[in-house]
N, CA, C and O atoms as a MOPAC input file, in Angstrom:
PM7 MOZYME 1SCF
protein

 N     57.41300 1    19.89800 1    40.85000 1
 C     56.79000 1    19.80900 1    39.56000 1
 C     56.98500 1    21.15100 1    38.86800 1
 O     56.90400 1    22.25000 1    39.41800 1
 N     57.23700 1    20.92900 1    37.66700 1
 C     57.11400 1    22.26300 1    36.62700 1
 C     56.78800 1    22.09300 1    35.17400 1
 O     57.06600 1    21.19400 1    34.38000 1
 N     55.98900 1    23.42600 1    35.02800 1
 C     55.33600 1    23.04200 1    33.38900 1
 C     55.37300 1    25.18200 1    32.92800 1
 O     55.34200 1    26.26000 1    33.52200 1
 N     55.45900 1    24.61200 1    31.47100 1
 C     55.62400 1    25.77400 1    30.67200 1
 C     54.60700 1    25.89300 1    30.01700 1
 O     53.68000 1    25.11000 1    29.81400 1
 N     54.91000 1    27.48800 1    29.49100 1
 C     54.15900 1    28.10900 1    27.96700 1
 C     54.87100 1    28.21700 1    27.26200 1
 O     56.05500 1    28.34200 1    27.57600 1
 N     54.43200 1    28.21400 1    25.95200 1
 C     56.11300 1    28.31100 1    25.15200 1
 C     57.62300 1    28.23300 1    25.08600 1
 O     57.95900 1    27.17200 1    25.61200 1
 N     58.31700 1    28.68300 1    24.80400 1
 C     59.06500 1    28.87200 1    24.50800 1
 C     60.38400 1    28.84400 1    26.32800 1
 O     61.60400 1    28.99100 1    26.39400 1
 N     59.26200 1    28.57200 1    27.53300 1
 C     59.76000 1    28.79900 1    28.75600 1
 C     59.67900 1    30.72700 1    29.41000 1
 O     60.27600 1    31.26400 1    30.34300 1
 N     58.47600 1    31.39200 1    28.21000 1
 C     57.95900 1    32.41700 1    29.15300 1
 C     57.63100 1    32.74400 1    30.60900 1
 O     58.00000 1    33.59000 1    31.42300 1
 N     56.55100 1    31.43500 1    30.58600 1
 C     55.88400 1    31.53700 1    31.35900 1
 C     56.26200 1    30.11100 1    32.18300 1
 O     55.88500 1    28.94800 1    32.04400 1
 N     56.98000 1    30.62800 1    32.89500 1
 C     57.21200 1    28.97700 1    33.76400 1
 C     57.01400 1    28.82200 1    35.74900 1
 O     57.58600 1    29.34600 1    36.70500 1
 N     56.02100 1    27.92800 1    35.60500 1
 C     55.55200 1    27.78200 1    37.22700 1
 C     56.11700 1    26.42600 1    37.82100 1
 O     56.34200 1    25.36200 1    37.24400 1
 N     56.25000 1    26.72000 1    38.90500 1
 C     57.06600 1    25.40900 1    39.42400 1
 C     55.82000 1    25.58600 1    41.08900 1
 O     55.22400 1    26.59900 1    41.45400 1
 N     55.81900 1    24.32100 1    41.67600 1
 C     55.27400 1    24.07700 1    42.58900 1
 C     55.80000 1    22.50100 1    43.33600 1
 O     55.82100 1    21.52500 1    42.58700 1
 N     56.17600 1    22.33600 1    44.69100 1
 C     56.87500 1    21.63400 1    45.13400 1
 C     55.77800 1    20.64900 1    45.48100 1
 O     54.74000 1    21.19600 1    45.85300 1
 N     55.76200 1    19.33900 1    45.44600 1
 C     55.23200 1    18.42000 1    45.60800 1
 C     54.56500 1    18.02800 1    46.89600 1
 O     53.57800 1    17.30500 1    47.03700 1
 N     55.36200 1    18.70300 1    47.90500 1
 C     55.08300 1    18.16200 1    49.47100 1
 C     53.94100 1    19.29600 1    49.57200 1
 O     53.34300 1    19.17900 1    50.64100 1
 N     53.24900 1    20.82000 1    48.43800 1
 C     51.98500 1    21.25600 1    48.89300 1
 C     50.95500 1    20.58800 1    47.90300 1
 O     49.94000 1    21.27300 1    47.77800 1
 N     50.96400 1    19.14100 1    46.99300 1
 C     49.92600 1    18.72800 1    46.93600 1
 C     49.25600 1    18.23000 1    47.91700 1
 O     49.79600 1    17.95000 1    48.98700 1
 N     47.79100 1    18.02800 1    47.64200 1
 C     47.19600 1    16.88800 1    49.05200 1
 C     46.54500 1    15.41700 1    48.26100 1
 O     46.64100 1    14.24500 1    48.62600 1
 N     45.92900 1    15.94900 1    47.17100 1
 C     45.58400 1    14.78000 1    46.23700 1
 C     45.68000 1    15.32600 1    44.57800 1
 O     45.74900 1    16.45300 1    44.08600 1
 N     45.65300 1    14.11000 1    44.06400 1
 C     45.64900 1    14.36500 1    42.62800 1
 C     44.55600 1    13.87000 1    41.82200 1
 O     44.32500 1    12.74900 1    42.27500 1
 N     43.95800 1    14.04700 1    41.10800 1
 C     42.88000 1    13.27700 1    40.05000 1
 C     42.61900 1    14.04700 1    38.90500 1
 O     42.70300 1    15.27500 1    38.88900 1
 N     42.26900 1    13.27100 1    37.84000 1
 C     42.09700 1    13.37100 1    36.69700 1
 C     40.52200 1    13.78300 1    36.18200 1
 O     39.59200 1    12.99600 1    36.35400 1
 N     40.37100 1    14.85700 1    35.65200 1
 C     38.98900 1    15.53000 1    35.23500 1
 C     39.02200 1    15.66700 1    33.67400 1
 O     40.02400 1    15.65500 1    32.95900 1
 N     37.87300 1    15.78400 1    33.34600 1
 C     37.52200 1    17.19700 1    31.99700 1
 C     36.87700 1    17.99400 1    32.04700 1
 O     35.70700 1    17.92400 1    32.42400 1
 N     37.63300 1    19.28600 1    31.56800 1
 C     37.23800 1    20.55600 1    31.71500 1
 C     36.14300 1    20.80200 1    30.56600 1
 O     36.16400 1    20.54600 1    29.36200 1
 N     35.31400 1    21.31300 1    31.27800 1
 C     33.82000 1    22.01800 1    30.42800 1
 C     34.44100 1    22.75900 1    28.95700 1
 O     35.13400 1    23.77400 1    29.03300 1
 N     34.14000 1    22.19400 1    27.78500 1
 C     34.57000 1    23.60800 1    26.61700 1
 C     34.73300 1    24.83400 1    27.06300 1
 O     35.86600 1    25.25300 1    26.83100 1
 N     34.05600 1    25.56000 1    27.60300 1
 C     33.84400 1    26.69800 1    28.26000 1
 C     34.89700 1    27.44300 1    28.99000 1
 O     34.96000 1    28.67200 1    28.96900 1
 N     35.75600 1    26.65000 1    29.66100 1
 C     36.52700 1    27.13400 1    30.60400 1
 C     37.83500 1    27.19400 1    29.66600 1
 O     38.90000 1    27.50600 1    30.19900 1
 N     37.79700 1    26.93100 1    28.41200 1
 C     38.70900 1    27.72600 1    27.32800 1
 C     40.24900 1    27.20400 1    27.75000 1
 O     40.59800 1    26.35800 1    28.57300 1
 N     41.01200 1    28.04400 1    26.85900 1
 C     42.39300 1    27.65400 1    26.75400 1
 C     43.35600 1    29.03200 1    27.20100 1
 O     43.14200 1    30.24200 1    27.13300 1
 N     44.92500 1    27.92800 1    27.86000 1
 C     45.17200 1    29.57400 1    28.16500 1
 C     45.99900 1    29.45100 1    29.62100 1
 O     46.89800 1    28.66100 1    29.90700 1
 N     45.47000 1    30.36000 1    30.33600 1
 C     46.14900 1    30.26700 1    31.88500 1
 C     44.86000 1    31.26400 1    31.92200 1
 O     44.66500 1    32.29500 1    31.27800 1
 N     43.91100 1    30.50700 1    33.04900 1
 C     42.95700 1    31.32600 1    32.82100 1
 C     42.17200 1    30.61600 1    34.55300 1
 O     41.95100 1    29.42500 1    34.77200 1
 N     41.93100 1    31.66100 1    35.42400 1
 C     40.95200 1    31.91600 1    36.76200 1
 C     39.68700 1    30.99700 1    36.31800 1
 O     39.32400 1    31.20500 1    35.16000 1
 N     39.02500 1    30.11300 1    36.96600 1
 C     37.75200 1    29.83000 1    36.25000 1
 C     37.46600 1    29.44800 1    37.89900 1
 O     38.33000 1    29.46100 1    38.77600 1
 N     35.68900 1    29.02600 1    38.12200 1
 C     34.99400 1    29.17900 1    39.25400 1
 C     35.43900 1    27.96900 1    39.56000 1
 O     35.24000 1    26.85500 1    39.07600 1
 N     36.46000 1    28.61200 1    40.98200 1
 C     37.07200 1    27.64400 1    41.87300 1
 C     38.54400 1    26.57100 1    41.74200 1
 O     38.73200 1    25.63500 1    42.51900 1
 N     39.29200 1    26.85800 1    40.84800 1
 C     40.17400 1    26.87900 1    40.15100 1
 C     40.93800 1    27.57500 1    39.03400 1
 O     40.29900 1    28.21100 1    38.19700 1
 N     42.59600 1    27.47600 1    38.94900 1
 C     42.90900 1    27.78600 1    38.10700 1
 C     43.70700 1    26.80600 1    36.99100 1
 O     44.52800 1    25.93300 1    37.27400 1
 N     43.26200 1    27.17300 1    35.69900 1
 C     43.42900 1    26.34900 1    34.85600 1
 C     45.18500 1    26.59500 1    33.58500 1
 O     45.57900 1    27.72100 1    33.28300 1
 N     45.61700 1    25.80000 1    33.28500 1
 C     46.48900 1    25.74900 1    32.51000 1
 C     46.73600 1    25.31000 1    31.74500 1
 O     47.69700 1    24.54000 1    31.75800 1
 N     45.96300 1    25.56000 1    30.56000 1
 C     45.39100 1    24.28500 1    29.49700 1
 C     46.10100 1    24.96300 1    28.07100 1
 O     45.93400 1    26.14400 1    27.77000 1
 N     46.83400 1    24.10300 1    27.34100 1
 C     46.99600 1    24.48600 1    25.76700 1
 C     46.42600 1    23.99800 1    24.35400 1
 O     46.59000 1    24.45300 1    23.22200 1
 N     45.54100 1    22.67000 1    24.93400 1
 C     44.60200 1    22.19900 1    23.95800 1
 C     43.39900 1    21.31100 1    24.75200 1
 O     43.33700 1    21.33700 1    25.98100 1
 N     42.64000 1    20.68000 1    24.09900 1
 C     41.73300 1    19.37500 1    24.83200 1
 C     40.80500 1    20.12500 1    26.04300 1
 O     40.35200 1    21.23800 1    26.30800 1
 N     40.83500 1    18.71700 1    26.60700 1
 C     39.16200 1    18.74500 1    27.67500 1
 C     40.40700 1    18.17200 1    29.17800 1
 O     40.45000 1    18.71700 1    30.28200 1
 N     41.12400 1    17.17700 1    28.80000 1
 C     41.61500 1    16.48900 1    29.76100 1
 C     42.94200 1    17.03100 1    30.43200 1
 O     43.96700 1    17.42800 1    29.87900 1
 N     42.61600 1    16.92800 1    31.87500 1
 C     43.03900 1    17.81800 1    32.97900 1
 C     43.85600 1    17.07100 1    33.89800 1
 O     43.41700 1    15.93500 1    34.07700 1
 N     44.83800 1    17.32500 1    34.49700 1
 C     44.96300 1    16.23400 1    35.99300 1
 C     44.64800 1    17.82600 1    37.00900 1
 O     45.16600 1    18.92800 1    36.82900 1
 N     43.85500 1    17.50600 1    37.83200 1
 C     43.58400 1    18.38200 1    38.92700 1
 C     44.08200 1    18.23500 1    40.25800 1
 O     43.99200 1    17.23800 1    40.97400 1
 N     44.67000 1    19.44600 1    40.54000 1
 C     45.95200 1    19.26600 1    42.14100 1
 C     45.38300 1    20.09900 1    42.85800 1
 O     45.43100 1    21.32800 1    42.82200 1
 N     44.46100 1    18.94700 1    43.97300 1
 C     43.86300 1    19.86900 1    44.99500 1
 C     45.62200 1    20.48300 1    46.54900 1
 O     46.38200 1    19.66900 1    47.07300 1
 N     45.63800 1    21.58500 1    46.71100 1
 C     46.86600 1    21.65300 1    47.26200 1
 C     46.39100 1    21.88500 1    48.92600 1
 O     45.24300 1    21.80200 1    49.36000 1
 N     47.25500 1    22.10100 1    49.46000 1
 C     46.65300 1    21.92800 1    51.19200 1
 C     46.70700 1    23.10000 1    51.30700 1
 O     46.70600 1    23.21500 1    52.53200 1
 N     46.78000 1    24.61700 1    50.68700 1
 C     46.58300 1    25.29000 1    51.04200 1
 C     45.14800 1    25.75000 1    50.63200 1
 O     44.79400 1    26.92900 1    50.66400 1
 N     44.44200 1    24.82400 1    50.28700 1
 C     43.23100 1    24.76300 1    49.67000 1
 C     42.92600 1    25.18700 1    48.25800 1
 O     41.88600 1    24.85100 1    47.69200 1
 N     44.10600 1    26.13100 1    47.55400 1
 C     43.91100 1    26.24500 1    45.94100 1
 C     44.06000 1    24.94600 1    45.17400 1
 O     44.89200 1    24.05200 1    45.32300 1
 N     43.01400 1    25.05900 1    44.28300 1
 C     42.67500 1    24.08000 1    42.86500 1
 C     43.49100 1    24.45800 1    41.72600 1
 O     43.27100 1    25.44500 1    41.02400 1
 N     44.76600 1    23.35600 1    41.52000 1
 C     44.90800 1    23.76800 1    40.09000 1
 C     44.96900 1    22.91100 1    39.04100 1
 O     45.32700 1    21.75500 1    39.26600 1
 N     44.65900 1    23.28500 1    37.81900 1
 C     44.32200 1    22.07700 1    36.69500 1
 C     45.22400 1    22.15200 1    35.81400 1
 O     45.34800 1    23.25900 1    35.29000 1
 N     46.09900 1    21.09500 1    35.37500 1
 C     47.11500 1    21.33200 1    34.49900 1
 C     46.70300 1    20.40000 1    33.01700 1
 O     46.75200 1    19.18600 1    33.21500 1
 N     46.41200 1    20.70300 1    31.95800 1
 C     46.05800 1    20.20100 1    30.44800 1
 C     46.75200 1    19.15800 1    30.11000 1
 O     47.92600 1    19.53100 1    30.10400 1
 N     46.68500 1    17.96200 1    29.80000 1
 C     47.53400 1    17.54400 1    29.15500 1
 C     47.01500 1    16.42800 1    28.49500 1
 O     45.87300 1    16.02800 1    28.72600 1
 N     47.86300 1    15.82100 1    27.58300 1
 C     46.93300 1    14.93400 1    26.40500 1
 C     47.22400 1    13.46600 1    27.51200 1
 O     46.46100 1    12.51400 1    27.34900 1
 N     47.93800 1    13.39400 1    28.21300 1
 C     47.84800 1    12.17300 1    29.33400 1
 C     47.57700 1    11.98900 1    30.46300 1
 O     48.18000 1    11.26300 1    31.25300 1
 N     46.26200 1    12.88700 1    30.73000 1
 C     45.88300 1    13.19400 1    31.98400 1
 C     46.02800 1    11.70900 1    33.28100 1
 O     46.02000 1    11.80100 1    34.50900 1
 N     46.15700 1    10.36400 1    32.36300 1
 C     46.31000 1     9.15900 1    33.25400 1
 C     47.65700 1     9.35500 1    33.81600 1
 O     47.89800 1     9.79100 1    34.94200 1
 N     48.68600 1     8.91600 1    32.74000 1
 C     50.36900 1     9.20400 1    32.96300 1
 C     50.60200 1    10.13600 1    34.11600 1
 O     51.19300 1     9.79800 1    35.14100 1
 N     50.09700 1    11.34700 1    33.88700 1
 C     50.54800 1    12.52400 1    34.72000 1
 C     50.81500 1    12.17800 1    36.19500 1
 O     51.73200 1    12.26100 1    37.01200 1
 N     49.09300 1    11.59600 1    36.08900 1
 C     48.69300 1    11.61700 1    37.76400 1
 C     48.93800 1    10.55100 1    38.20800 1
 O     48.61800 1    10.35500 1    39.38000 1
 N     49.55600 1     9.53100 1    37.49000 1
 C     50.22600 1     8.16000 1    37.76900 1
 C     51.79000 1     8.70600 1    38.37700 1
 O     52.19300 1     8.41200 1    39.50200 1
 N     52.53600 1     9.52400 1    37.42400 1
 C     53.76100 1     9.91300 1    37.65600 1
 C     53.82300 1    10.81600 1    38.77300 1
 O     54.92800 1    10.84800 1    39.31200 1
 N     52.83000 1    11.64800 1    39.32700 1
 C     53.11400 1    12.28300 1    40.42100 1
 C     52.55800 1    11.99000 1    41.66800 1
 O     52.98600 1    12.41300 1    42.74100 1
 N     51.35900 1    11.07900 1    41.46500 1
 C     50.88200 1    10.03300 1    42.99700 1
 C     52.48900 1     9.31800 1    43.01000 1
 O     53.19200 1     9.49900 1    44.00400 1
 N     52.88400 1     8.69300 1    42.11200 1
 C     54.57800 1     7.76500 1    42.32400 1
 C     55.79000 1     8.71700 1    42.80400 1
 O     56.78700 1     8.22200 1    43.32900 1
 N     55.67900 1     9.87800 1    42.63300 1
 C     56.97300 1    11.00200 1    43.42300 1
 C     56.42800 1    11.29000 1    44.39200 1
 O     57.26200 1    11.44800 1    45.28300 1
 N     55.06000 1    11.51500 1    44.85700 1
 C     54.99100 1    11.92500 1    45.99800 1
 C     55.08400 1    11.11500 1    46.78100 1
 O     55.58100 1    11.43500 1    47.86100 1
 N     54.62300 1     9.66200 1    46.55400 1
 C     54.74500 1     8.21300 1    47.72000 1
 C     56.36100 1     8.02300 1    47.59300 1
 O     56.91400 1     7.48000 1    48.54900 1
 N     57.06600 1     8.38400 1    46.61100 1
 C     58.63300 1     8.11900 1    47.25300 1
 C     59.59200 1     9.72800 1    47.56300 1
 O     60.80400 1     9.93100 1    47.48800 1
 N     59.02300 1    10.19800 1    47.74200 1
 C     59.69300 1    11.77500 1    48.38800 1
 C     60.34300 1    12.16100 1    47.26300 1
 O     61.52100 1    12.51500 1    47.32100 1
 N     59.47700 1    12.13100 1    45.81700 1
 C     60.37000 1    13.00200 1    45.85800 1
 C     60.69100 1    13.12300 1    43.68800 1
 O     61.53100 1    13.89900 1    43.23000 1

Protein backbone atom coordinates (compact mmCIF):
# COMPACT_ATOMS: atom_id res chain seq x y z
CA UNK A 1 0.00 0.00 0.00
CA UNK A 2 1.01 3.65 -0.63
CA UNK A 3 -0.43 7.10 -0.11
CA UNK A 4 0.86 10.72 -0.53
CA UNK A 5 1.01 14.46 0.43
CA UNK A 6 1.04 16.55 -2.29
CA UNK A 7 2.65 16.82 -4.90
CA UNK A 8 4.51 13.08 -3.85
CA UNK A 9 6.69 14.93 -0.96
CA UNK A 10 5.83 13.03 1.40
CA UNK A 11 5.33 9.45 0.37
CA UNK A 12 4.89 6.25 2.76
CA UNK A 13 4.54 2.91 1.54
CA UNK A 14 3.81 -0.09 3.89
CA UNK A 15 3.58 -3.77 2.71
CA UNK A 16 0.42 -5.49 3.26
CA UNK A 17 1.60 -8.84 4.82
CA UNK A 18 2.37 -6.19 8.27
CA UNK A 19 -1.35 -5.44 8.44
CA UNK A 20 -3.32 -7.64 11.01
CA UNK A 21 -6.82 -6.04 10.61
CA UNK A 22 -8.47 -3.23 9.00
CA UNK A 23 -11.62 -1.10 10.01
CA UNK A 24 -13.17 1.91 9.40
CA UNK A 25 -13.48 4.83 12.20
CA UNK A 26 -14.06 8.67 12.74
CA UNK A 27 -11.63 10.67 13.97
CA UNK A 28 -12.57 13.15 16.88
CA UNK A 29 -12.38 17.01 15.26
CA UNK A 30 -9.65 17.34 17.54
CA UNK A 31 -7.15 15.09 16.30
CA UNK A 32 -6.87 17.73 13.33
CA UNK A 33 -5.39 17.47 9.92
CA UNK A 34 -2.02 16.74 8.71
CA UNK A 35 0.40 13.78 9.56
CA UNK A 36 0.08 14.14 13.02
CA UNK A 37 1.07 11.51 16.48
CA UNK A 38 -2.30 11.49 18.35
CA UNK A 39 -3.00 9.16 21.68
CA UNK A 40 -2.25 5.78 20.42
CA UNK A 41 -2.04 6.25 16.83
CA UNK A 42 -0.78 7.91 13.97
CA UNK A 43 -2.90 9.81 11.78
CA UNK A 44 -2.81 10.90 8.03
CA UNK A 45 -5.62 12.89 7.31
CA UNK A 46 -6.10 15.82 4.54
CA UNK A 47 -9.74 16.63 5.14
CA UNK A 48 -13.02 15.00 7.02
CA UNK A 49 -13.67 12.78 10.14
CA UNK A 50 -13.52 9.42 8.11
CA UNK A 51 -10.58 7.12 8.58
CA UNK A 52 -9.80 3.42 7.60
CA UNK A 53 -7.64 2.31 10.63
CA UNK A 54 -4.61 -0.39 10.15
CA UNK A 55 -4.05 -2.08 13.26
CA UNK A 56 -0.35 -3.65 12.16
CA UNK A 57 1.24 -6.77 13.97
CA UNK A 58 3.83 -4.92 15.07
CA UNK A 59 1.30 -3.40 17.24
CA UNK A 60 1.41 0.36 15.68
CA UNK A 61 -2.06 2.07 14.83
CA UNK A 62 -2.29 3.82 11.72
CA UNK A 63 -5.19 5.92 10.34
CA UNK A 64 -5.28 6.86 6.83
CA UNK A 65 -8.20 9.89 5.78
CA UNK A 66 -10.10 9.34 3.13
CA UNK A 67 -13.50 10.43 1.71
CA UNK A 68 -14.16 6.40 1.17
CA UNK A 69 -13.29 5.06 4.24
CA UNK A 70 -15.82 1.86 3.05
CA UNK A 71 -13.97 1.36 -0.54
CA UNK A 72 -10.58 1.54 1.08
CA UNK A 73 -11.04 -1.13 3.57
CA UNK A 74 -13.06 -3.18 1.12
CA UNK A 75 -10.03 -2.86 -1.38
CA UNK A 76 -7.41 -3.86 1.03
CA UNK A 77 -9.30 -6.74 3.23
CA UNK A 78 -9.60 -8.03 -0.96
CA UNK A 79 -5.48 -7.76 -1.52
CA UNK A 80 -4.72 -9.08 1.49
CA UNK A 81 -7.14 -12.37 1.16
CA UNK A 82 -5.55 -12.76 -2.39
CA UNK A 83 -1.71 -12.05 -1.66
CA UNK A 84 -1.36 -9.43 -2.83
Amino acid sequence: MRWHFGPGLWTYRLALDEIDSVGVVRNHWSSGFGIRKASGFTLYNVSGLDAVELKLKSGEIRRIGTDDPQGLAAALRSAAHTGG
